[in-house]
C-alpha positions as CSV (number, residue, x, y, z in Angstrom):
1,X,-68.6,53.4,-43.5
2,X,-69.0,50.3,-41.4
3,X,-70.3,50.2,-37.5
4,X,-68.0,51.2,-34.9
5,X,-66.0,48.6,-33.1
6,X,-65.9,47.8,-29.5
7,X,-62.9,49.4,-27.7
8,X,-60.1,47.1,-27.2
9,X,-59.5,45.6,-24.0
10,X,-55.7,45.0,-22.6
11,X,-55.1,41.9,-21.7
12,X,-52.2,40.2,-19.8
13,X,-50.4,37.6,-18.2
14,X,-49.3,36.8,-15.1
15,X,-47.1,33.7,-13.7
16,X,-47.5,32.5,-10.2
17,X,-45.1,29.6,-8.4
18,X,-46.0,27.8,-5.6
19,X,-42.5,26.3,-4.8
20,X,-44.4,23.1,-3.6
21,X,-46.0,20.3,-5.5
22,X,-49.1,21.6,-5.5
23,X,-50.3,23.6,-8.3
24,X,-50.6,27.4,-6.8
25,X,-54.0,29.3,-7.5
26,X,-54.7,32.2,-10.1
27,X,-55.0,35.3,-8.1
28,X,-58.5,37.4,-7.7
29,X,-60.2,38.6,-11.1
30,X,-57.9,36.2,-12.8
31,X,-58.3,33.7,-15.3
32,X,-56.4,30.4,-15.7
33,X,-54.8,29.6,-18.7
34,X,-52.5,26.5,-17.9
35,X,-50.7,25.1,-15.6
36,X,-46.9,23.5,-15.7
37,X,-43.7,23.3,-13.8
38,X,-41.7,26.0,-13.0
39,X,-38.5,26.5,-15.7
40,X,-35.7,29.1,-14.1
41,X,-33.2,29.1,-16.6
42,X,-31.4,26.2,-19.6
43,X,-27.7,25.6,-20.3
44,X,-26.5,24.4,-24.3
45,X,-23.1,24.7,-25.2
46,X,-21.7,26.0,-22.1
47,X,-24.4,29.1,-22.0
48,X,-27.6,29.9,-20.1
49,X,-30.5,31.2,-21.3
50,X,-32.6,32.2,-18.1
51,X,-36.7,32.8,-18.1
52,X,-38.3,35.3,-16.3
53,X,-40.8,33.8,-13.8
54,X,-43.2,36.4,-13.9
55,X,-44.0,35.3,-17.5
56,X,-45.1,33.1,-19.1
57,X,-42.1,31.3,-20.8
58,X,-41.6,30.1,-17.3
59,X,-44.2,27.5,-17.0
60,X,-44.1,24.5,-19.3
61,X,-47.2,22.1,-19.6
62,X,-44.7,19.2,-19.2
63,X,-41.5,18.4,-17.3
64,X,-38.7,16.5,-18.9
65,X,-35.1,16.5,-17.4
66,X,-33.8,17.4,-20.5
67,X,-36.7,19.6,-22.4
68,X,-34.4,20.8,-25.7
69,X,-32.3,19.1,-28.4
70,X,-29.9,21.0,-30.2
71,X,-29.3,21.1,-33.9
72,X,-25.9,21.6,-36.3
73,X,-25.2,23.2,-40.1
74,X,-25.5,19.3,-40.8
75,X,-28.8,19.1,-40.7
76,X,-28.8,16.5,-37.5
77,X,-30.2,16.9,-34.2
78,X,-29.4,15.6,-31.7
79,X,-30.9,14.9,-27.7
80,X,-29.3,14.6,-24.7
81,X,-26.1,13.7,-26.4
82,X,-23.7,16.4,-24.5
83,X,-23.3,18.1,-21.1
84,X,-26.3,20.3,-21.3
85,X,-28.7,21.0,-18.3
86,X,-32.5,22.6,-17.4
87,X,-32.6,24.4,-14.0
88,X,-36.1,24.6,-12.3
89,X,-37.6,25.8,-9.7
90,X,-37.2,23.5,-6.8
91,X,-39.7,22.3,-3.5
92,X,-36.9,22.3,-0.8
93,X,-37.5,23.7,2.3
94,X,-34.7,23.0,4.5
95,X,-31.2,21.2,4.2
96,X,-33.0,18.2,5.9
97,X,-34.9,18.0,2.5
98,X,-31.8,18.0,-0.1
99,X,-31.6,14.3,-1.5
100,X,-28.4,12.7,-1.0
101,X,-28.3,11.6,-4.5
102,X,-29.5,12.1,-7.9
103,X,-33.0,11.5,-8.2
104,X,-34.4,9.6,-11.4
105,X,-37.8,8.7,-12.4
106,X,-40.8,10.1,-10.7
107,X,-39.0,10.6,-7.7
108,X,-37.8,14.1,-9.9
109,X,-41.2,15.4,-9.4
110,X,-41.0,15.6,-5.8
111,X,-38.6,18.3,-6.3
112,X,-40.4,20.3,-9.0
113,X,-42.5,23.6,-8.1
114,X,-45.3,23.9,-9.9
115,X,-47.1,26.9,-11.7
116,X,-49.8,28.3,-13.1
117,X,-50.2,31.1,-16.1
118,X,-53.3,33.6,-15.3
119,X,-54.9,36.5,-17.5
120,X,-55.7,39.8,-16.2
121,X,-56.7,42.9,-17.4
122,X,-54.8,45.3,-15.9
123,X,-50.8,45.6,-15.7
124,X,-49.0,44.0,-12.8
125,X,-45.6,44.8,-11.2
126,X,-43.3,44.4,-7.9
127,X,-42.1,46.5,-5.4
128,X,-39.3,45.9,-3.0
129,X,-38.6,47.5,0.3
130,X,-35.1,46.3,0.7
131,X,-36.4,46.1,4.5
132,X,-37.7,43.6,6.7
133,X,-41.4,45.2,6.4
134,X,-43.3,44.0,3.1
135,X,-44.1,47.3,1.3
136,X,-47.4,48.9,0.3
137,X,-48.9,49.0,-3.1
138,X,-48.8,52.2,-4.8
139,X,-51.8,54.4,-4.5
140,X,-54.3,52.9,-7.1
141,X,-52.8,49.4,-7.4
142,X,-54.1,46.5,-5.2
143,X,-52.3,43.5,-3.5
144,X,-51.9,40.0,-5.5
145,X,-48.9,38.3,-3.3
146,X,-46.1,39.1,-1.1
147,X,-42.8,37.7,-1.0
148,X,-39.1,37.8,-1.0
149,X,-36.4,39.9,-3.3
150,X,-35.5,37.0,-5.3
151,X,-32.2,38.9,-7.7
152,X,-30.5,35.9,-9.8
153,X,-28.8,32.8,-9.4
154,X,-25.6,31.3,-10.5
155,X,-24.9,27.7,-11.7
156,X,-21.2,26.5,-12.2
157,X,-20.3,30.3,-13.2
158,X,-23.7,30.5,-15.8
159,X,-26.9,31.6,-14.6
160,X,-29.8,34.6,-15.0
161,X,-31.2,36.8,-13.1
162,X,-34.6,38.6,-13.2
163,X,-36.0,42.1,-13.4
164,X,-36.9,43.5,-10.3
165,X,-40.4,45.6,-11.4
166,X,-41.6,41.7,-12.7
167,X,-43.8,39.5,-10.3
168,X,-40.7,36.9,-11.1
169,X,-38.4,38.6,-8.6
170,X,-40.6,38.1,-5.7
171,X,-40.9,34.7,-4.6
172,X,-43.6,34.1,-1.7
173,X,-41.4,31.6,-0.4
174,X,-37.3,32.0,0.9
175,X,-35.5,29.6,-0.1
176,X,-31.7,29.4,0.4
177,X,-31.5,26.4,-2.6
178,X,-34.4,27.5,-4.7
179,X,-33.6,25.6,-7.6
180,X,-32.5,22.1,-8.8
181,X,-30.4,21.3,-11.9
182,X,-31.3,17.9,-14.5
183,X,-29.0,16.5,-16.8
184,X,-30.6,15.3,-20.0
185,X,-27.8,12.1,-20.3
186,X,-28.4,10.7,-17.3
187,X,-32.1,11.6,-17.2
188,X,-31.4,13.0,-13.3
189,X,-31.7,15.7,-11.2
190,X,-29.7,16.6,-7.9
191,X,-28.2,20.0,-5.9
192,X,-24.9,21.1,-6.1
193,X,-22.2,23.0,-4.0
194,X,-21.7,25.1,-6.8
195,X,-25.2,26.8,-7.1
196,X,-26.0,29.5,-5.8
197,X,-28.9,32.1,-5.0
198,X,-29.2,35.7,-4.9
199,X,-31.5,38.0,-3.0
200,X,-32.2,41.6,-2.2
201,X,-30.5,42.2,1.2
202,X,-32.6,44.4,3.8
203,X,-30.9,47.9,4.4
204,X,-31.4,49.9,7.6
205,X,-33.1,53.3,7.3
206,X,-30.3,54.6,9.4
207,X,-27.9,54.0,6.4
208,X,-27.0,56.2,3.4
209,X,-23.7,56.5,1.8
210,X,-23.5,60.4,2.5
211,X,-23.6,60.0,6.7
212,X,-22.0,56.3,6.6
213,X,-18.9,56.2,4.5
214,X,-18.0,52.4,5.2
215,X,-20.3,50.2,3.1
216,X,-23.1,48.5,4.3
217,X,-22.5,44.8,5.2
218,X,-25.6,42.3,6.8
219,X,-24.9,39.9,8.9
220,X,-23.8,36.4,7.6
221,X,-25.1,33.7,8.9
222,X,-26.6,30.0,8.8
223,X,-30.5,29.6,7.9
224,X,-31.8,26.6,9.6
225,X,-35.5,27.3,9.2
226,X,-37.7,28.6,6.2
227,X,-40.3,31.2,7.9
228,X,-43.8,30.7,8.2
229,X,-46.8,32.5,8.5
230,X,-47.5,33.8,12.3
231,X,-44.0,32.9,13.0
232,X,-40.9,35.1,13.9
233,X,-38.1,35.7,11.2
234,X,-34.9,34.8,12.1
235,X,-32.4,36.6,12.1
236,X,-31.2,35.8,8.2
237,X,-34.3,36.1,7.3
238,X,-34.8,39.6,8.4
239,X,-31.9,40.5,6.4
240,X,-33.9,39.2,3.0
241,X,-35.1,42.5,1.5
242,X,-39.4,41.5,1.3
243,X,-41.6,42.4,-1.9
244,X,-45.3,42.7,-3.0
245,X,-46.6,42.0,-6.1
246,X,-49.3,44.6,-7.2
247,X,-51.8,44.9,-9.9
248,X,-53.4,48.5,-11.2
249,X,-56.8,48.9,-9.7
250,X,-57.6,52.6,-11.1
């Protein structure tokens, strides 16, 4: 009979965004593994294939406009040679921001959140309030970030969404266009009328189907600024459900 082993120790992995150009920092007790630009979701063939941000699928080392080749029963691959796009993350803040054209070059980069992958030992999730307020942590679990109810997005009918218990669905930043979309042919990268985002809307405690028969419907309206720290919400941004991301302390 051999020595016993040391007990195992569960590890995992944890993606953070920083919706700038700046590479975003590993929370507390983490450790970095890389860092990378942030990938939301891939179209081949007139079909998505979306990532979730909380993992780590959804940081790659290195940014190209077109990132994938495709290949036939022929034996032949082939790049950038048909109408497929990479969706990612983008740096916009307001509509003053959106490029009036196609970007090409490094000028691309400009637009590109970055990321960082980060090990920890204990399990991480995120809660949503699907209020104004940014909810507590569970008893026993401790703060990481907090953020906004970030649901899915939709490109020209394709898209993905993400999971709402992963640190994916809650962006730390609110961003009405939160993503860009690069076509591998031309090598360029631009927004379109035809994306769109989706986001946990914030429900008033007063509201439940049994004493309010009509649905529920928040206020439309236009965003003109992104919200900052110290500063008020406005009013569409008080109707964005808030989120923490928590890891397990006990």
């Amino acid at each position: 009979m051999g020595f016993p082993g040391e007990s195992g120790t569960n590890m995992y992995l944890i993606t953070r965004h920083s919706q700038t150009i700046q590479v975003p920092e590993c929370p507390f007790g983490t450790k970095k593994m890389w860092e990378g630009y942030s990938l939301l979701h891939m179209e081949g063939n007139e079909r998505a294939h979306g990532q979730d941000l909380g993992m780590s699928g959804s940081c790659l080392p290195k940014f190209s406009p077109m990132p994938f080749l495709f290949c036939d029963i022929n034996f032949v691959c082939n790049f950038a040679s048909r109408d497929d796009k990479s969706y990612w993350l983008s740096t916009v803040a307001t509509q003053r921001d959106l490029p009036d054209k196609p970007l090409k070059g490094r000028r691309i980069l400009d637009l590109v959140s970055r990321c960082v992958v980060c090990e920890t030992k204990a399990m991480v999730m995120a809660v949503h309030s699907q209020a104004p307020t940014v909810p507590d942590c569970p008893m026993g679990w401790m703060n990481v970030w907090t953020g906004y109810s970030f649901l899915m997005h939709t490109a020209a009918g394709e898209g993905s969404g993400q999971a709402l218990h992963s640190p994916g669905s809650c962006l730390e930043k609110f961003r009405p266009a939160p993503f860009v979309e690069c076509h591998g042919a031309q090598g360029t990268c631009h927004f379109f009328a035809n994306k769109f985002s989706f986001w946990l809307a914030s429900i008033p405690d007063f509201y439940t189907p049994n004493q309010n028969p009509a649905a529920y419907e928040s206020t439309s309206g236009y965003v003109t600024e992104m919200p900052k720290v110290g500063l008020q919400l406005n009013d569409i941004e008080m109707r964005i459900g808030r989120c923490r991301v928590c890891m397990w302390g006990g």
